[in-house]
N, C-alpha and C positions, 0 to 999 in steps of 0.2 A: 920851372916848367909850367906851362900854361894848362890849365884841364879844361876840354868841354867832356862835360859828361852823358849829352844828348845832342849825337848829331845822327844822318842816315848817310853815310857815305855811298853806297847805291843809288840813292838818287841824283848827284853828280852825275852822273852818266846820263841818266834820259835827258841831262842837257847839253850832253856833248862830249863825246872822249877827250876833248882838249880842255874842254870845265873842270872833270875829274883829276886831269893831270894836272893842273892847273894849282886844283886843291891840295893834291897829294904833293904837291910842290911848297904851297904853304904851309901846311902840316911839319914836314921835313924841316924848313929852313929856320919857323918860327920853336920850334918842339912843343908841337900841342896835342897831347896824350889824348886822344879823341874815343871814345867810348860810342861805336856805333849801333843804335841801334836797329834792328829788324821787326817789317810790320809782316811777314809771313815766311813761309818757308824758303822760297826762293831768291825772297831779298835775302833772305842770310847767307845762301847758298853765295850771294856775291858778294854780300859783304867779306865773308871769309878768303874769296879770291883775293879783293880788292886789300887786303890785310898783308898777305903775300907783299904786297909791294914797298908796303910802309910799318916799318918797328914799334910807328904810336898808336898805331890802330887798334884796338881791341873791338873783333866782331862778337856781341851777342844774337840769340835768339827769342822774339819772341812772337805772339800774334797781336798786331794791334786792334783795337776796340771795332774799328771800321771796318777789320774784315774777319770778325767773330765769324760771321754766319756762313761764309766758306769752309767753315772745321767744325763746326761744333759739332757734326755727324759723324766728325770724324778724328776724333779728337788723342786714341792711341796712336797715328800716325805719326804724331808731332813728338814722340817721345825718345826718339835717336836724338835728335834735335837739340829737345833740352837736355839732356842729358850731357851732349858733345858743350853745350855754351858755360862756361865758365860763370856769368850773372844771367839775368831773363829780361828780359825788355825789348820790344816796348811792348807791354800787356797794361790795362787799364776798364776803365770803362768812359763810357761817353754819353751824355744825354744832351750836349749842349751844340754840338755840331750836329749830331744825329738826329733826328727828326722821326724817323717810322719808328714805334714807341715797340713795335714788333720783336726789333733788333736787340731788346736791351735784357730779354731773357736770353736770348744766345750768346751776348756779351759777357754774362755771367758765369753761366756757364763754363765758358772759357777760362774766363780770368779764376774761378773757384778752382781748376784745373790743373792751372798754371801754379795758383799758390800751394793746390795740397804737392804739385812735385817739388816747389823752392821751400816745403818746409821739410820734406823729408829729404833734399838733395844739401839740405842749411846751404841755400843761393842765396844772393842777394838776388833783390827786383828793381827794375826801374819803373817806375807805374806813372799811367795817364789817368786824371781823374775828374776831366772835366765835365762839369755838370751834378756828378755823382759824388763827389767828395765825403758827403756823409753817410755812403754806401757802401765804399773803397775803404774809410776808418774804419765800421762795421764789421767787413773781412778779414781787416785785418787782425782785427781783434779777434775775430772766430777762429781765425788760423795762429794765429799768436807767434805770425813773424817779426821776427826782430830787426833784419837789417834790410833797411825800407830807404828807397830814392824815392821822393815824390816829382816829378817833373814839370817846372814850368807852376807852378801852383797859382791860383789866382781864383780862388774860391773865396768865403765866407772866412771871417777871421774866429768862430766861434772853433771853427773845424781844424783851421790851420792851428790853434792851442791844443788840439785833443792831437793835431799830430804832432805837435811838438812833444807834448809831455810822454808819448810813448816811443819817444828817440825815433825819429824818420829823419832823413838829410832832406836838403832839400836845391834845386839847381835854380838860376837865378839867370834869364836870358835878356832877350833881347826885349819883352816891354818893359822892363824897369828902365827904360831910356824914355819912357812916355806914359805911361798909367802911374796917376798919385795911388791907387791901390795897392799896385804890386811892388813900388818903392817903401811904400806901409811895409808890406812884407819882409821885404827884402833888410828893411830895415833891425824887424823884430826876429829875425830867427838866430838861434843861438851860433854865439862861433865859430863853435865845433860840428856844426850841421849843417856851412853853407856850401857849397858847388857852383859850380858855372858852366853855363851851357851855351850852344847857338842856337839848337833844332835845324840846323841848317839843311840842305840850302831852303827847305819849301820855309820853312817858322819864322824867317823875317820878312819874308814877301809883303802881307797883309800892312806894315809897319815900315818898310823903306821902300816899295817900289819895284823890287828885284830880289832874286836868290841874293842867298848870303854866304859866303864864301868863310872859310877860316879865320882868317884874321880878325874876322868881326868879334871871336871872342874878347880882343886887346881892346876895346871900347867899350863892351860888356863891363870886364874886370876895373876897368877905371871908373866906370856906371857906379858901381856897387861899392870899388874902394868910399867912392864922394858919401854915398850917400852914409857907409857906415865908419864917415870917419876914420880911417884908415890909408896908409900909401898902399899904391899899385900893387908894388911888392913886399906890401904883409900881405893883402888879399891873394896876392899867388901863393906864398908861403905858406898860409892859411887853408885853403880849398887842397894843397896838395897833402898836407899832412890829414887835414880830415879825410879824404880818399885813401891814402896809406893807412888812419884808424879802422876805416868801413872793412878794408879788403883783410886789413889783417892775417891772421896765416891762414886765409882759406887756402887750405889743398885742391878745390879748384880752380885754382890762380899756378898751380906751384908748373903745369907745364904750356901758361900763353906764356908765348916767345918776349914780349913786351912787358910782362905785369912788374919786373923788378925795375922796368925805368926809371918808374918814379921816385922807389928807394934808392938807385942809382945816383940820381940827379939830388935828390937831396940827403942822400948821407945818413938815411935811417935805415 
């Protein structure tokens, strides 16, 4: 079974109910266990619909860094939320897309938020940390989570070692097809910590042209097998069993409709 572990399946639709079916049609045929994330309330509100229709789907909740400053005043609201999502994401911080320097004490706030409830709820997170990386380590150390998705990583490689050595996974997309940095990366991170992702459809745009549809992850996966020396299909064997290690018997896993596919599919 295929994993992306960061895609926005809601966003499919603002390019068309026939793009979403489309996807959800690839998802289906290819089985790619799709870990969707949410950048606020209402994307999750769809994402959760959009999950209804497909068994790979897993919706979570979270707020993304970009639109901190819509919640931070209101920041008990969002607590049915996390509570109902089984992981948290996408939560993060941003200094590198962001620009009004305003924004990155309400970004904070948020994501400090988000962690103290995934430590007291023991969630996983999926976290954005661009720009911030050595701010995002910092936290996490303050909160002293354990089971950490770093997203797309493509920071400083001083950083990416402090998050290695504190056990974080990490997802492997679509620039390892074109940045000698993040093929560094992708190169160096332990076995048992790698993932793969699209961010589809907006995260390949910048890099092919056009949204990115599902299937992109079978390019991804072959990306990553080359570069770390591996077949295709160790790299899927590999990302699925470390997903099966991450999820482990969380009890909040034990009632999404989908979470035992993976065990399903591979026999663990």
């Amino acid at each position: 079974m295929l994993i992306d572990a960061h895609v926005h399946m809601d966003r499919f639709e603002i390019l068309g109910a026939d793009v979403l079916a489309s996807a959800l049609d690839e998802i289906h045929s290819r089985k790619i266990f799709s870990i969707s994330n949410s950048m606020d309330p209402p994307s999750y509100e769809r994402n959760r619909e959009i999950a209804q229709e497909c068994e790979y789907i897993l919706p979570i909740f979270g707020v993304h860094p970009w639109n901190a400053g819509q919640y931070v005043d209101r920041l008990e609201s969002l607590d049915e939320a996390i509570e109902s999502s089984p992981m948290i994401g996408e939560i993060g911080l941003d200094t590198f897309f962001v620009d009004d320097e305003s924004e990155y004490p309400k970004q904070r706030k948020v994501l400090e938020y988000f962690f103290a409830a995934a430590k007291r709820q023991n969630k996983i997170v999926n976290l954005h940390t661009k720009g911030a990386e050595e701010t995002v380590y910092q936290l996490l150390q303050e909160f002293e989570l354990q089971r950490v998705i770093i997203h797309w990583y493509s920071g400083p490689l001083d950083v990416f070692q402090k998050l290695v050595d504190r056990g974080c996974y990490f997802t492997v997309g679509i620039e390892a097809l074109f940045s000698e940095h993040v093929q560094t990366i992708a190169q160096s991170m332990p076995s048992d910590r790698v993932l793969t992702e699209t961010d589809n459809p907006g995260g390949p745009m910048d890099f092919l042209g056009i949204p990115g549809t599902p299937r992109l992850i079978e390019e991804i996966v072959e990306k990553v097998a080359d570069l770390r020396s591996v077949s295709g299909d160790q790299l899927i064997a590999s990302v699925c069993t470390n997903l099966v290690n991450l999820v482990g018997d969380d009890p909040w896993f034990r009632d999404a409709k989908i979470a035992h596919l993976i065990d399903d599919e591979n026999g663990v």
